[in-house]
NUMAR-145710 format. One line per field, with one value per residue (C-alpha): residue number from 1; residue in three letters; x, y, z. Coordinates in nm, 3 decimals. Each point is the difference from the previous one (the first is absolute). Layout:
// residues N
n	(NUM,...) .
res	(ALA,...) .
u	(X,...) .
v	(Y,...) .
w	(Z,...) .
//
This chain:
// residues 455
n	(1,2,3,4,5,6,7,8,9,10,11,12,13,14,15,16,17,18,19,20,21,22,23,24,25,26,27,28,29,30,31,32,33,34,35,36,37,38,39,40,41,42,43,44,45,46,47,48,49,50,51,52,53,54,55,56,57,58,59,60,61,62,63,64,65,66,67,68,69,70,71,72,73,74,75,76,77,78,79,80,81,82,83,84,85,86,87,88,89,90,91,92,93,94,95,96,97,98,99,100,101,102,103,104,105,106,107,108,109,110,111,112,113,114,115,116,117,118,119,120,121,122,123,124,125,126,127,128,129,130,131,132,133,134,135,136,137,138,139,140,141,142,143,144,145,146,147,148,149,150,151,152,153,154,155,156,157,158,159,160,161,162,163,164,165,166,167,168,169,170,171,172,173,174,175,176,177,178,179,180,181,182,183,184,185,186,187,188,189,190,191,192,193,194,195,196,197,198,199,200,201,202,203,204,205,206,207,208,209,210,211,212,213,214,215,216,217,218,219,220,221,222,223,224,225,226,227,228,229,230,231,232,233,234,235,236,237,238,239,240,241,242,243,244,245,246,247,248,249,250,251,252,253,254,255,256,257,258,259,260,261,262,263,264,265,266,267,268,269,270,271,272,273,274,275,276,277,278,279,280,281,282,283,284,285,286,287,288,289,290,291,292,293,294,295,296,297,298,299,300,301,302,303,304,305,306,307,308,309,310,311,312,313,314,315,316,317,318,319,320,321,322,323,324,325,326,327,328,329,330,331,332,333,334,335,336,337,338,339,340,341,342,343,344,345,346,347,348,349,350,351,352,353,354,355,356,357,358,359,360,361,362,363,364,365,366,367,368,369,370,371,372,373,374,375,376,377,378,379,380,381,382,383,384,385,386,387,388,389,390,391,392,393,394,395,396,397,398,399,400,401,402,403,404,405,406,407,408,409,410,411,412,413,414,415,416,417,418,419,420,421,422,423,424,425,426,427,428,429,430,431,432,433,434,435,436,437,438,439,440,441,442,443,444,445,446,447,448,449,450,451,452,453,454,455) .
res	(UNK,UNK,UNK,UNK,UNK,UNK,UNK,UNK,UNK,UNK,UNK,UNK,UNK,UNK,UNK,UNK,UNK,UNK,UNK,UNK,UNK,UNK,UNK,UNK,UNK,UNK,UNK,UNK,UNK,UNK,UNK,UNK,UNK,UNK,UNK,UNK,UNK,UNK,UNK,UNK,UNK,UNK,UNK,UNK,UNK,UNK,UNK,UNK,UNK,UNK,UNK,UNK,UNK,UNK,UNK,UNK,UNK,UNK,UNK,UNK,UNK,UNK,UNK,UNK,UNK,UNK,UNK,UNK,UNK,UNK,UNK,UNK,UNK,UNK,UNK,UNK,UNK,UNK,UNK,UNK,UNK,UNK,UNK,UNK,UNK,UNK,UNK,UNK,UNK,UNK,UNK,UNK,UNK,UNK,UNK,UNK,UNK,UNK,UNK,UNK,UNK,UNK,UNK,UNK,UNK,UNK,UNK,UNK,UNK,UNK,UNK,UNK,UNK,UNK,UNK,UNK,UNK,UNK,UNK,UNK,UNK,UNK,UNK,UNK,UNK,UNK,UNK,UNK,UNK,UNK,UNK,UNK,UNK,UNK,UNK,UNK,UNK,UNK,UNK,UNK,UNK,UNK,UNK,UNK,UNK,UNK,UNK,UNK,UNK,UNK,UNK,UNK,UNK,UNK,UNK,UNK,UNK,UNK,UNK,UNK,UNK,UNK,UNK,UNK,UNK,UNK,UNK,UNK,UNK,UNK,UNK,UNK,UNK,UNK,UNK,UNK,UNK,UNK,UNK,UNK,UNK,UNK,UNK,UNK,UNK,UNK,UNK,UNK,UNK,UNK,UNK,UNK,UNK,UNK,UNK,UNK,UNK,UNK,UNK,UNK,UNK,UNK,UNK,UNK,UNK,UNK,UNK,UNK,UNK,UNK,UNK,UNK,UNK,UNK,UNK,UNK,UNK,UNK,UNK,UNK,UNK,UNK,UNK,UNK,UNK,UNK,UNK,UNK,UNK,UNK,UNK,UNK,UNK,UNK,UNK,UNK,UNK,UNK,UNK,UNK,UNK,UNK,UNK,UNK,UNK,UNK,UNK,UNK,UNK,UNK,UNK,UNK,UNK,UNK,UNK,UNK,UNK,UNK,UNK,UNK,UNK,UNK,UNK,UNK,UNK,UNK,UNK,UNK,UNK,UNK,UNK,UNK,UNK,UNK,UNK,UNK,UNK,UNK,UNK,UNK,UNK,UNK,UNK,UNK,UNK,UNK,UNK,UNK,UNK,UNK,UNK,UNK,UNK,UNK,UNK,UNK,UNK,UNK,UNK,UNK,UNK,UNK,UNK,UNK,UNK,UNK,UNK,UNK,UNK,UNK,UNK,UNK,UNK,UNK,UNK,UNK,UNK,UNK,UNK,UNK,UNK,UNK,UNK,UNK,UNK,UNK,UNK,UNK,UNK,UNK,UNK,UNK,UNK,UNK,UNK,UNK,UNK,UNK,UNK,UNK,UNK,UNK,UNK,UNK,UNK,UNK,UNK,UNK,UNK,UNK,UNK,UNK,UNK,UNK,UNK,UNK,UNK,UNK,UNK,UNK,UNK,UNK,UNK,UNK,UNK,UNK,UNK,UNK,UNK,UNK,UNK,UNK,UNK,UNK,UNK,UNK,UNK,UNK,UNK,UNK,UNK,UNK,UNK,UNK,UNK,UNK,UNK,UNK,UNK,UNK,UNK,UNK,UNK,UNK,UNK,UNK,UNK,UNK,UNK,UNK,UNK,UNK,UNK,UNK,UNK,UNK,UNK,UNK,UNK,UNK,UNK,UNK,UNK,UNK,UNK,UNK,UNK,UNK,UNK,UNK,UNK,UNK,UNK,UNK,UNK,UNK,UNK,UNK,UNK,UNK,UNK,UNK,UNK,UNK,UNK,UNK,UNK,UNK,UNK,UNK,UNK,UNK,UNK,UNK,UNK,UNK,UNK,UNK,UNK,UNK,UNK,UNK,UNK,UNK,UNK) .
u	(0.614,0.163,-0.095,0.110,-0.266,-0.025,-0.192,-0.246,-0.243,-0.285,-0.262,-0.048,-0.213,-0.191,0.202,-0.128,0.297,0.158,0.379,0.494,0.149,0.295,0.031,0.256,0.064,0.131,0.286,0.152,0.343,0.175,-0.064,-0.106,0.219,-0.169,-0.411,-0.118,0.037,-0.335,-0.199,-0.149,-0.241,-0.049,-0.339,-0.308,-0.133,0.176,0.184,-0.055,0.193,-0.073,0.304,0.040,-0.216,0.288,0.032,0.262,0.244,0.246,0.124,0.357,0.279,0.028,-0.298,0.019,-0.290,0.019,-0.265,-0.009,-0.129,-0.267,-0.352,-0.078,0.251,0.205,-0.256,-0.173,0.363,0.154,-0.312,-0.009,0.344,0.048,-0.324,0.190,0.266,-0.148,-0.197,0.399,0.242,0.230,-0.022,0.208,-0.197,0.164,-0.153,0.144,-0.246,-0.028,-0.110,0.358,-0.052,-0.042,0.323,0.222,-0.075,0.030,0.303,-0.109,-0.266,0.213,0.256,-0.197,0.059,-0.379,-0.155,-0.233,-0.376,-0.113,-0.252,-0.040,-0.085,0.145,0.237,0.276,-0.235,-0.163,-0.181,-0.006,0.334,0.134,-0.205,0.125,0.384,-0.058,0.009,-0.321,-0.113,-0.248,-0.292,-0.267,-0.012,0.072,-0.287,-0.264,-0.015,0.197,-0.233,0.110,0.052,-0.379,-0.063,-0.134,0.085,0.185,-0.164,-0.356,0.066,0.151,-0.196,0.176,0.165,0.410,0.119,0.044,0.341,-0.071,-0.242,0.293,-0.052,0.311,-0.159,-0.289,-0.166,0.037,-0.115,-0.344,-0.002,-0.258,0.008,-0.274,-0.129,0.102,-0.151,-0.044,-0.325,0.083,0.013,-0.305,-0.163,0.053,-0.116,-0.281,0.099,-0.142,0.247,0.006,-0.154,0.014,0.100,-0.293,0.013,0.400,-0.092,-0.262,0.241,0.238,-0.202,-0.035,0.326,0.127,-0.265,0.146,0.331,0.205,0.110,-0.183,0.238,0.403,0.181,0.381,0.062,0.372,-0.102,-0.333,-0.047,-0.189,-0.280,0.013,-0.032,-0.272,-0.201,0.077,0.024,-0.334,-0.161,0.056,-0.094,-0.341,-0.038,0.048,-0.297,0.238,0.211,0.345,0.138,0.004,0.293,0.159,-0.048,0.135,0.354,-0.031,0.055,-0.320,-0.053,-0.355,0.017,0.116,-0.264,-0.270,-0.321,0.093,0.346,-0.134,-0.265,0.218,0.188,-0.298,-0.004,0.305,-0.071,-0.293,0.206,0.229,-0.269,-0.159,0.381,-0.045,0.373,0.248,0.256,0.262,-0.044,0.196,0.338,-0.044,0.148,-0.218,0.154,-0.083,-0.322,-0.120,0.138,-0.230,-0.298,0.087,0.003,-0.332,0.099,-0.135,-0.301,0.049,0.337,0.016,0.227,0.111,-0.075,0.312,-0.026,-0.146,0.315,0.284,-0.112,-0.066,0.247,-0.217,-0.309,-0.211,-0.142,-0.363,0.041,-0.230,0.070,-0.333,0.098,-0.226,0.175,-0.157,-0.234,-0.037,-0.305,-0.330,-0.250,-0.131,0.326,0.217,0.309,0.380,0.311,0.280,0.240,0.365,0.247,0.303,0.123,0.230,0.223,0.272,0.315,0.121,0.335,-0.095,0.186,-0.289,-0.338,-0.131,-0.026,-0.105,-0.283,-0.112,0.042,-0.282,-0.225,0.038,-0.036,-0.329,-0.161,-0.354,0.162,0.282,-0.280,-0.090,0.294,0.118,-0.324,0.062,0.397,0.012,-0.321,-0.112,-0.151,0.143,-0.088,-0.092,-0.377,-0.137,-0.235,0.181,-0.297,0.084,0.390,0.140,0.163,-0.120,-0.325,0.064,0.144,-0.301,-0.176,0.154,-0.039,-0.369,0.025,0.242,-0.251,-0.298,-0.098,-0.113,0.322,0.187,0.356,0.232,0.344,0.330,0.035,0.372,-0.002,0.296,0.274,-0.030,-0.398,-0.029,0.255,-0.241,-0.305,0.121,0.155,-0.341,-0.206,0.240,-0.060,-0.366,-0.074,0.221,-0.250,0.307,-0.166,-0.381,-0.117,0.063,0.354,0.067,-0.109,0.183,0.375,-0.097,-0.046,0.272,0.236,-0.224,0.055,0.336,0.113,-0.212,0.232) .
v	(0.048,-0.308,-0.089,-0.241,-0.184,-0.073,-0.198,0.205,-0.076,-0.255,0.211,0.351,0.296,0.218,0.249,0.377,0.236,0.019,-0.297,-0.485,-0.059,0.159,0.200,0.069,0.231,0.302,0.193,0.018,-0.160,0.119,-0.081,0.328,0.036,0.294,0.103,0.236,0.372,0.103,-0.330,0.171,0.240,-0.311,-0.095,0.182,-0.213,0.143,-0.246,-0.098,0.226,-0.251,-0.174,-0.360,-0.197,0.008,0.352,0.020,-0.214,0.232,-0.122,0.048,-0.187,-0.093,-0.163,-0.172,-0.050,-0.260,0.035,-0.108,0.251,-0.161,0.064,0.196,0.245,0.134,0.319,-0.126,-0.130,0.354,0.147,-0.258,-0.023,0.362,0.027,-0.228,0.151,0.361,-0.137,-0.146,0.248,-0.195,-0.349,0.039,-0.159,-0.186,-0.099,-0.230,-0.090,-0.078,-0.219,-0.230,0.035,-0.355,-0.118,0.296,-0.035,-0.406,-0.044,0.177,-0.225,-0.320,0.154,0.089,0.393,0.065,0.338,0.042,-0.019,-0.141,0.030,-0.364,0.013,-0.043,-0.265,-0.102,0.025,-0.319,-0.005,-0.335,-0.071,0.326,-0.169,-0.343,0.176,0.178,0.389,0.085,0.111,-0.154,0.204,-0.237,0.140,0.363,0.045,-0.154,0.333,0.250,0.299,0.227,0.359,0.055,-0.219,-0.282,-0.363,-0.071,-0.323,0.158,0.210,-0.258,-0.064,-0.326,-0.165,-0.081,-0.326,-0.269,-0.223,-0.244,0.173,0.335,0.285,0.178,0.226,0.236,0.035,0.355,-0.001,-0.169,-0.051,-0.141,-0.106,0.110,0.121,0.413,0.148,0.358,0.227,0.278,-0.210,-0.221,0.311,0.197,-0.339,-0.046,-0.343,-0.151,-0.090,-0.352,-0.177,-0.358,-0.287,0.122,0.364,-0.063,-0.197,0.246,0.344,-0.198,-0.125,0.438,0.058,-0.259,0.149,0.349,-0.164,0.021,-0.351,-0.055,-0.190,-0.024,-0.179,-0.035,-0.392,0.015,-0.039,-0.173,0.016,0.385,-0.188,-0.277,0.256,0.199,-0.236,-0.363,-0.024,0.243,-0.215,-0.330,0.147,0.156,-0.368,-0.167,0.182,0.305,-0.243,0.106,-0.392,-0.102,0.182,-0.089,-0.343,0.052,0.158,-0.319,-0.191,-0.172,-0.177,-0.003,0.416,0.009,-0.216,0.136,0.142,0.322,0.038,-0.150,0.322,0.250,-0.118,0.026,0.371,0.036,-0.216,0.217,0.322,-0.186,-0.118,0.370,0.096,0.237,-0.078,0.240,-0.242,0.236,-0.179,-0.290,0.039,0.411,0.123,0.154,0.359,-0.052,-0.111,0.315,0.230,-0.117,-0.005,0.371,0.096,-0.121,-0.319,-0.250,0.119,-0.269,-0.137,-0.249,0.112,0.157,0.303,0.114,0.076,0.332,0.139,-0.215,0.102,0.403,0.121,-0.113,0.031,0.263,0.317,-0.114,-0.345,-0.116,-0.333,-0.240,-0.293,-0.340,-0.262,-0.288,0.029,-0.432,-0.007,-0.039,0.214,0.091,-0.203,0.108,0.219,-0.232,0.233,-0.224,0.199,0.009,0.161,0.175,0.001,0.163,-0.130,0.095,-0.152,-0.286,0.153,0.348,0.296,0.190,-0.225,0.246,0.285,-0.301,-0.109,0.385,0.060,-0.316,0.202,0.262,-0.089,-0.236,0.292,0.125,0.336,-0.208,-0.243,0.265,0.186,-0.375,0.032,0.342,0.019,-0.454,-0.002,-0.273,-0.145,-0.108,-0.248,0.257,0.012,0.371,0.179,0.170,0.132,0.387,-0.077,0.115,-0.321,-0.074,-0.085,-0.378,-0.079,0.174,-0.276,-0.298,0.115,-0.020,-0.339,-0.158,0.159,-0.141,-0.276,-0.222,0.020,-0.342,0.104,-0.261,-0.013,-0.048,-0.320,-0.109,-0.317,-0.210,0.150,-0.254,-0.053,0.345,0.046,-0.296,0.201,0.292,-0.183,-0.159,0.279,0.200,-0.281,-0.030,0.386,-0.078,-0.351,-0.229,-0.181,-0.102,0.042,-0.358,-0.001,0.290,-0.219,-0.280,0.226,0.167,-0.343,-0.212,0.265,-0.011,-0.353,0.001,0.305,-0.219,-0.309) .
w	(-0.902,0.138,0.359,0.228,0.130,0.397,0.196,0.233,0.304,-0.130,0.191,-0.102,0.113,-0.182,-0.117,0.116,-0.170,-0.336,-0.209,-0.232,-0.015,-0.083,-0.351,-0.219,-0.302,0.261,-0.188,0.350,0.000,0.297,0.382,0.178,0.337,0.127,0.048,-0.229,0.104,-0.226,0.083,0.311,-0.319,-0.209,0.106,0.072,0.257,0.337,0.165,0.363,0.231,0.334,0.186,-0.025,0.261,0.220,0.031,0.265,-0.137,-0.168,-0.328,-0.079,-0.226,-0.340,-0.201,-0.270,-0.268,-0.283,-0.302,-0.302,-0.313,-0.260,-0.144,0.316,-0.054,0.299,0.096,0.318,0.149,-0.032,0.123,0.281,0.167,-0.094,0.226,0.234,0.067,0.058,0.317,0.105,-0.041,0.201,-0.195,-0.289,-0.316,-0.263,-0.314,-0.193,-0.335,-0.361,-0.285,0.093,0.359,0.045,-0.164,0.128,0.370,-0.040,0.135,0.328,0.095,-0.077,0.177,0.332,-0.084,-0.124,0.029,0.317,-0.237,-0.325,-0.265,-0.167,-0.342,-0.370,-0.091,0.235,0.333,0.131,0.299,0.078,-0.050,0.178,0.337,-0.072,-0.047,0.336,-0.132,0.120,0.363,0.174,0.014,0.180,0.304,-0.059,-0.255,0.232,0.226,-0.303,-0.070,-0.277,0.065,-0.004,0.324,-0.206,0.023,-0.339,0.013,0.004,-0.299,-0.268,-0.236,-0.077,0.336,0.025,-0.191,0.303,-0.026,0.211,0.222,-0.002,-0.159,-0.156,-0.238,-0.054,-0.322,-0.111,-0.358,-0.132,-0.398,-0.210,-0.328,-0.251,-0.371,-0.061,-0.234,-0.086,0.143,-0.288,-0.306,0.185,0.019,-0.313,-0.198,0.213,0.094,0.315,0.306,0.064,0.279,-0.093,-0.289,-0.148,-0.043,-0.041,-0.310,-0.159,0.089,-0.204,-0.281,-0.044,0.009,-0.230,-0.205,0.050,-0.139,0.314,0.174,0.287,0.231,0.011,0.274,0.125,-0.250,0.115,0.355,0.025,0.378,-0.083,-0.188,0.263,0.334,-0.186,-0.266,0.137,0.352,0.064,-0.286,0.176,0.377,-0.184,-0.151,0.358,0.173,0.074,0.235,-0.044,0.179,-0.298,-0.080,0.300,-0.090,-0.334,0.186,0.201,-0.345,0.048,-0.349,0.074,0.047,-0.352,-0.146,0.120,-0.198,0.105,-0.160,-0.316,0.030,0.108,-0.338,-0.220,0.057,-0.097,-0.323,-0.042,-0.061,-0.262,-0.177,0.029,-0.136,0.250,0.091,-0.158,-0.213,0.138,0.320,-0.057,0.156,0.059,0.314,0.243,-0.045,-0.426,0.082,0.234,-0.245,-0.249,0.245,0.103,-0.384,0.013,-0.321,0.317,0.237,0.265,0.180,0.289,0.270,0.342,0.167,-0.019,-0.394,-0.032,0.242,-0.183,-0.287,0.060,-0.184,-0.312,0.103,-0.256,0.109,0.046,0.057,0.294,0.138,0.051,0.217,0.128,0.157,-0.203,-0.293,-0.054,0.268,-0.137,0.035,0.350,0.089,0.285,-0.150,0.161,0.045,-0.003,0.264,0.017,0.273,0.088,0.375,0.227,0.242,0.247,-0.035,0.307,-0.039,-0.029,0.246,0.044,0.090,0.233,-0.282,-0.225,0.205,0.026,-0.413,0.024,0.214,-0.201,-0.351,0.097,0.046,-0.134,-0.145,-0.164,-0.142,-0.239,-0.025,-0.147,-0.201,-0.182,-0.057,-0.095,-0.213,0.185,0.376,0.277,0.237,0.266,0.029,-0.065,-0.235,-0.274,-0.143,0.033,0.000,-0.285,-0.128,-0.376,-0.088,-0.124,0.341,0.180,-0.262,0.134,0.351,-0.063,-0.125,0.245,0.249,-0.120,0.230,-0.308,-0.154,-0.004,0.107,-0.076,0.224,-0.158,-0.072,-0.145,-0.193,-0.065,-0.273,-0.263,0.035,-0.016,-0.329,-0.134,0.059,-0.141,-0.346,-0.017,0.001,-0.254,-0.247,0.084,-0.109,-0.350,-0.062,0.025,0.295,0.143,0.310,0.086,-0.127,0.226,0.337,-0.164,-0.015,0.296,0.221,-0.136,0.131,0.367,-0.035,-0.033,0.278,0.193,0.032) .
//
């Protein structure tokens, strides 16, 4: 999956529900104009039947929903403005989503004709620059006293707080992904292979199942940044006394980020599984839907990547197959597992028609019963803080939840580095798992660039 990446809040709470980043592989082509008449049956989890907080206020008009269709599928947005628009009979819903979304409804937004709410993720959607272009509405004041339909303060129940731009908030983080190892229970289980914890039980599982002739490890080589979010970055924050800054500092394009002992370590692990030939040789320049159909057929036992993989990919996914998931497996032992975290916001529109049934959609979708609905029908959390535990969303996202809940878990918040540091990063690691480059040649590419962005 290719994912835009967008810069989040640098202070993040401890996430409480179940997840980024926008997906992609959904067969969906066309942009839905109309809620779903089944969606109402399509999850098991009831959905909340109370009014919006301002229960008087009579909604009526046209509504318009943008959202764009990826790894999460569409499930929990038919579900949730189908939900929507049952408890207003008088507002008259429009959906308007898809895998294009983005590039179809375009011309609207330049044009000052945008539709009323919108989801921003996958390519096309930028946050920042939709503020700094004026599209967004100025939520600052409205979300310090907003309660969702449950009476709560939506503030109280994020688990990770609203991106300020310049001390304004225009959008609320809906989605929380992290990026991890998968690997599956089944096989894990059948083999009698241990689940790792750590570098070191990561590197004696895999030791067995080279041994068993299957490749332990297979990552996405034409688009590096999946070993980066899940192997690298965690690696270097471990290596840095689990202080994620250092990160920051390296988005800052701080040469002295870069050449710090704790890349150079983070690196080493990942030397350690080429010299291990852990690393499938099918990784270099695979795509990231090649490589997970070769870790589903069970030729790769471990993959770097999102949360969103196990529902983009579902289609293909075995009968049997049980997803394992830990959000970093470069600690050492004892060590503190780091999620780095990635999100995907919504918004309502500056120029939108309808603000008032916007504003109330908010209330309702940040709600505790939506948190899991989001849960079961995405395959992943959402940045509404909950316990999922005895929801029936899928057991690898009940996994993470645990994790991301865990008080010593190092969560790291998104943190977007520049576009050509980050393309350097990612062409340096690629050649670092084939042994065209050291360690120290990959700080050396990877700083001339900060060097020169920096001018």
């Amino acid at each position: 999956m290719i994912i835009r990446k967008k810069i989040a809040a640098l202070g993040i709470a401890v996430i409480m529900a179940a997840v980024t980043l926008a997906g992609c592989g959904s067969t969906k082509e066309e942009a839905s104009s109309s809620p779903s008449e089944s969606a109402a049956a399509s999850a098991s989890a009831p959905a909340s039947e109370s009014a919006p907080a301002d229960a008087g206020v009579k909604l009526t008009g046209d509504f318009e929903i943008q959202y764009f269709v990826g790894g999460y599928g569409d499930k929990w947005w038919k579900k949730v403005i189908a939900d929507f628009q049952a408890a207003n009979p008088d507002l008259k819903v429009k959906e308007s989503g898809g895998p294009k979304i983005n590039d179809q409804m375009k011309p609207r937004w330049i044009g000052g004709n945008p539709p009323d709410f919108v989801y921003i993720d996958g390519a096309g959607l930028n946050d920042r620059q939709m503020v700094e272009d004026g599209q967004l509405e100025d939520l600052t004041e409205w979300l310090k006293d907003a309660k969702n339909i449950d009476g709560d303060l939506i503030t109280d129940i994020l688990a990770q707080p609203a991106q300020q731009f310049d001390g304004k908030v225009y959008n609320i983080p809906l989605v929380l992904n992290s990026w991890g190892v998968f690997w599956n229970k089944a096989l894990f289980k059948e083999k009698g292979w241990a689940e790792p914890q750590d570098f070191q039980s990561f590197l004696e599982v895999s030791d067995k199942i080279k041994a068993d002739g299957i490749t332990p490890f297979i990552h996405t080589g034409k688009y590096p940044y999946y070993i980066n979010g899940s192997i690298l970055f965690p690696a270097i924050v471990s290596a840095n006394n689990n202080d994620f800054t250092i990160l920051q500092d390296m988005a800052a394009n701080k040469v002295e980020a870069y050449e710090s002992p704790a890349v150079l370590a983070a690196l080493n692990k990942i030397v350690t599984l080429r010299d291990k030939e852990f690393i499938d040789k099918a990784s270099i320049q695979i795509n990231h839907t090649d490589s997970q159909m070769l870790f589903l057929q069970n030729k790769d036992a471990f993959i770097p990547n999102g949360l969103w993989l196990p529902n983009e990919m579902s289609k293909d996914v075995p009968e049997g197959f049980d997803f394992g998931f830990i959000p970093s497996i470069t600690q050492e032992a004892g060590g503190k597992v780091v999620a780095n975290t990635s999100t995907a916001t919504v918004a309502i529109a500056k120029n939108g028609k309808n603000k008032e049934a916007a504003k109330a959609f908010l209330q309702f979708v940040f709600s505790k019963a939506q948190a899991s609905q989001w849960a079961e029908l995405s395959g992943a959390p959402s940045n509404i803080k909950g316990d999922i535990s005895n929801s029936m969303a899928p057991n690898f996202v009940k996994d993470a939840a645990k994790y991301l809940t865990d008080p010593n878990t190092v969560v790291i918040p998104t943190i977007t580095y520049n576009a050509d540091v980050d393309k350097a990063m990612m062409d340096a690691t690629d050649a670092l798992t084939i042994n065209t480059i050291t360690t120290e040649e990959w700080v050396k590419r990877v700083t001339d660039v900060v060097k020169k962005v920096s001018k």
